[in-house]
N, C-alpha and C positions, 0 to 999 in steps of 0.2 A: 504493500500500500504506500501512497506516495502521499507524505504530509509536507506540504505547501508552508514554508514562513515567507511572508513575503518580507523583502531586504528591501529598505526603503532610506537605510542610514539614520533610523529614530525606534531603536528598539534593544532588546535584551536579547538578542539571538543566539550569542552562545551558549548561553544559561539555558535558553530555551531547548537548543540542540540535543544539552547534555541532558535535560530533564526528559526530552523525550525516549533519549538511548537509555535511560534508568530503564523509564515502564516497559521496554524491547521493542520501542517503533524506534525510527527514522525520519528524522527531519532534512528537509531539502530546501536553500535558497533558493525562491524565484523573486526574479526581477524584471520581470517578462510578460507580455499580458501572454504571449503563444505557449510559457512556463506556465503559469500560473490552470491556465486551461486543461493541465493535461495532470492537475491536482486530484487526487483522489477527495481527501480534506483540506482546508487553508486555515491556517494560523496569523492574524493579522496583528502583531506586536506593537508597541508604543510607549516613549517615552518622551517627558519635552513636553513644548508647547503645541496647542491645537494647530495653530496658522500655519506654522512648521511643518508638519506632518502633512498637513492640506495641501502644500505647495509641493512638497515632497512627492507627494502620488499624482498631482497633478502634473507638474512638470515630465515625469515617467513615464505618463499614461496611466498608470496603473490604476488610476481612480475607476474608469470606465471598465478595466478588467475586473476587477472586485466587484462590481457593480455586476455584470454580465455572469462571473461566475455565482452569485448569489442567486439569480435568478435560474440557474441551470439543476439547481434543488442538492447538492452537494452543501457538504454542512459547512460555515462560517464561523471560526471563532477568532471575535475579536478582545486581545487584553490589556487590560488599563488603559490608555490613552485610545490605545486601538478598540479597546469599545466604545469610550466614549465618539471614533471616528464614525463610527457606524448610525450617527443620529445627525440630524440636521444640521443643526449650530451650537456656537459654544459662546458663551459669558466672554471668556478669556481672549475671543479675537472677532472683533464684530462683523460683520460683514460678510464673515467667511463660511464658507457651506460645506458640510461634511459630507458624509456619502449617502445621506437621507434614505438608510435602507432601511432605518426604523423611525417613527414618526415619535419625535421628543427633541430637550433641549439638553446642552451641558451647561453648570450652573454653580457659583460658586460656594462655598459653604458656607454660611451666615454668621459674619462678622463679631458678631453683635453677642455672640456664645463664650469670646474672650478664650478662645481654646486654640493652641497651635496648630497654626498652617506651615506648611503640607502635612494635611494627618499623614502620620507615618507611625509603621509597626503594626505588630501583631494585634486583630479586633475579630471581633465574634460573626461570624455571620449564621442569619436565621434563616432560615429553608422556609419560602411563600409557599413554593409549589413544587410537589414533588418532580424530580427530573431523572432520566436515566445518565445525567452529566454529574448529580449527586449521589448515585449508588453505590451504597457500600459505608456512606458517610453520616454519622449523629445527624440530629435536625437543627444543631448547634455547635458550630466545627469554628478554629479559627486558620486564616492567612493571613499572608503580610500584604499591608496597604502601604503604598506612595503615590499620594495624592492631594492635590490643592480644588478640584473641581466635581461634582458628580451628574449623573444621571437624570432628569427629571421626568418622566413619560407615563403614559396607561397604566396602569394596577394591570393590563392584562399581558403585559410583557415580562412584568418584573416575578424573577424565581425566588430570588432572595434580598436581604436588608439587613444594614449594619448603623448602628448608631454609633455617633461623634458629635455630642451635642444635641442631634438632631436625626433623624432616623434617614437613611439616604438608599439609595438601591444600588447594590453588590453585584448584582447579576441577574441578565436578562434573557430570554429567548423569543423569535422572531419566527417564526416557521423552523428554517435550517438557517437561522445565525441567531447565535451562541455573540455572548458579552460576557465580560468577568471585570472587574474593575481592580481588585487587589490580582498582586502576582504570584500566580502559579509555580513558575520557576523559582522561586523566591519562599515559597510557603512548606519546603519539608514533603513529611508524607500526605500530609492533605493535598494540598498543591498536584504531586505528582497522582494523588488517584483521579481527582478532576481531569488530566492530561490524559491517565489512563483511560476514562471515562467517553474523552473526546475521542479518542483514536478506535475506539471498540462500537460507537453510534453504528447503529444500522440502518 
């Protein structure tokens, strides 16, 4: 099986690589939209700024291959920055348009809670709705989060939720894409069962 990271130059990819040779898959860069097509699964990474990242795919191309392989019903997961890609727009860069493959916004965390920005480190996340991207895991597990922005959309996207002040969404699913906001590669054995999780979808 051929799992897809796409190399965009704003992501955690070799953390991502090794975490995936942990669970006994294989990660493959593409940078390519004619790569990226020939994905069994795609892993869309992210780190940095929204705008960054947008210009990043956009200048590639790669926005419209993401776009196209998402609609070809193959599954999508997008992490941390890179999910937050996957929604419209962001707080953080005005103007700027994500890959609008799920209808919401990204959103900063509320000032006003007097709580450090970028949350970072280890928080709880709470299981909305059961998932087979969650199996095998408590209904109350934690990862590691680095982030200054979150999520905002439908109640009927969102799988999971983490409180930081203010209750915010963790993780998303869209049909066939997949969101996670904290890092997998990053998270230990949770992290990698998630990964496991993603590579074993049917």
């Amino acid at each position: 099986m051929k799992i897809g990271i796409v190399n965009y130059k704003m992501g955690n990819i070799a953390s991502l690589i090794n975490s995936l040779e942990k669970v006994g898959s294989h990660g493959i860069l593409v940078s390519t939209a004619e790569e990226i097509k020939k994905c069994d699964k795609l892993i869309l990474p992210g780190v940095g700024a929204f705008n960054d990242a947008a210009e990043h795919l956009k200048e590639a191309n790669l926005d419209e291959a993401i776009k196209e392989y998402a609609k070809s019903g193959k599954y999508l997961f997008g992490v941390c920055l890179g999910m937050q890609l996957l929604f419209e727009k962001s707080e953080e860069s005005q103007g700027v348009r994500g890959l609008e493959l799920i209808k919401g916004e990204v959103v900063h965390f509320n000032k006003n809670n007097n709580l450090k920005i970028p949350h970072m480190g280890w928080n709880r996340v709470d299981i909305q709705k059961e998932d087979s991207i969650f199996s095998g895991l408590v209904k109350n597990f934690y990862l590691y989060f680095v982030h200054s922005y979150h999520v905002n959309c439908d109640s009927k996207y969102i799988l999971s939720t983490t409180d930081y002040g203010e209750s915010f969404v963790s993780a998303v699913r869209h049909e066939n894409i997949y969101g996670l906001q904290p890092h997998p590669e990053k998270s230990h054995d949770n992290g990698l069962k998630i990964l496991k999780n993603f590579v074993e979808l049917k």
